[in-house]
N, C-alpha and C positions, 0 to 999 in steps of 0.2 A: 504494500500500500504506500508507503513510502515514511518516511521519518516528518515530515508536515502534518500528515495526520496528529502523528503521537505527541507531538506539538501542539496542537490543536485540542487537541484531550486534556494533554496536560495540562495547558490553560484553563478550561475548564472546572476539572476538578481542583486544581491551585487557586479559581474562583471561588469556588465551594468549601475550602478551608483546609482541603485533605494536603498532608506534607507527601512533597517527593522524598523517596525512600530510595534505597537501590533492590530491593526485593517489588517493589512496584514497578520502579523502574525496567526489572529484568523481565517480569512477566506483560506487561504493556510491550515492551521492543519484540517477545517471542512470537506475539498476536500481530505485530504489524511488517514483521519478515513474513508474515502470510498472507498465502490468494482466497483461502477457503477458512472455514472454521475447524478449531481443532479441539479435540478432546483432551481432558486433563492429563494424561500423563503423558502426552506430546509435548504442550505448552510445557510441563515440569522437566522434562527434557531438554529444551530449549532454553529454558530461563535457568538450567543449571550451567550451562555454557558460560553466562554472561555471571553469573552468583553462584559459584561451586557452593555447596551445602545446603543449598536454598532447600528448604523441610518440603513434603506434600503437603499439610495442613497449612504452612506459610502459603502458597497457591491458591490452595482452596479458600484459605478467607480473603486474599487478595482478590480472587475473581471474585466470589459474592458481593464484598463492598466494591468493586468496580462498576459492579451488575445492578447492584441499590444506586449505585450515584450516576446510570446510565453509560458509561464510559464502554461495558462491554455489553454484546450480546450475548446470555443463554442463548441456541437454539437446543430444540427440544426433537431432537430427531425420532420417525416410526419406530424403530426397534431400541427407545428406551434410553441411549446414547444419550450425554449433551455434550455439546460442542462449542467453540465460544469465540466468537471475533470483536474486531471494534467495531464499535457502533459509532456509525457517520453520521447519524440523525440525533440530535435531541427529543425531538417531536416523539408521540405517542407513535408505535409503527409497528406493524406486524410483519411475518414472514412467510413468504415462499419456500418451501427446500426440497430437494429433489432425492428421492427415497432410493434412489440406485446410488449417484453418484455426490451426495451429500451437498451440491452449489446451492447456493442462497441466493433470493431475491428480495430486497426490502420491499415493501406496501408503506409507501410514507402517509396513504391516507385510511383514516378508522371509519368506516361504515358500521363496525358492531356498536357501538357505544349507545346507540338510541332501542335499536334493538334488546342488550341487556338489560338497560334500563325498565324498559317497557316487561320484560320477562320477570326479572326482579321485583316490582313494584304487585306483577300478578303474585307472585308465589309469597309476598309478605320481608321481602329482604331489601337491603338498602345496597344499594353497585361500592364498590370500592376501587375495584379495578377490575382489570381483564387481561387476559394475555390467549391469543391466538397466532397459529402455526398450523399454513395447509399443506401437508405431504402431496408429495404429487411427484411425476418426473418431467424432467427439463427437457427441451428440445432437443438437446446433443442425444440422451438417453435414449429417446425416443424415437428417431432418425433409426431408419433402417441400416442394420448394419452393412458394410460390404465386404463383398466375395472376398474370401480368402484368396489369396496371391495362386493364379493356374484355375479357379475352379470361374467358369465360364457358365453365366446367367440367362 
């Protein structure tokens, strides 16, 4: 993504009062050496490059408080998996992800929110929040494959 990004981030949350650390530092740099989202003990991998010793549970609450202060995304992949990139958008925003090849697309616009609301309001509950994730597969996935190399269609 590029080192602007994580810039940009870090502005952000350095807006929000959170300190730069180098354990935030290393797990923020391991998310933004990436194209896709990655699962925790890739990013621990990674963030052990730049922070030898770096704990797993140091990661794990790093992603969470990045994920409360919006900085990264949870995705919440079909088979139970999460995975976790930055997140470009502040805005409320939901995702696309593609259940073969894990690519992501942001939805920077909420259509559920009135929807819930109106659900919520029948069944006696007050909305808090919401988080939506539609599995599906992407174009590339989907694209028929081609002929193995000699075998003629």
């Amino acid at each position: 993504m590029g080192r602007q990004l994580t810039e940009r981030v870090w502005g952000r949350l350095q807006a929000d009062g959170l300190r730069r650390t180098p354990q935030r530092e290393a797990v923020l740099e391991a998310l933004d050496d990436a194209d896709e989202a990655l699962p925790l003990p890739v990013i621990l991998a990674r963030a052990r490059r730049r922070a030898p010793g770096l704990g797993e549970r140091t990661v794990e609450r790093t992603l969470r408080l990045l994920t409360d202060r919006g900085a990264v995304d949870a995705i919440h992949r079909g088979t139970g998996e999460v995975a976790f990139r930055l997140c470009v958008s502040r805005a409320h925003h939901h995702h696309l992800v593609c259940s073969r090849c894990g690519a992501v697309a942001e939805l920077p616009e909420c259509e559920v929110a009135g929807w819930a609301a109106r659900e919520a309001e029948r069944h006696g509950f007050a909305v808090e929040g919401h988080d939506l994730t539609i599995w599906g597969r992407c174009a590339r996935c989907r694209a028929p494959a081609a002929p193995a190399p000699g075998q003629n269609l």
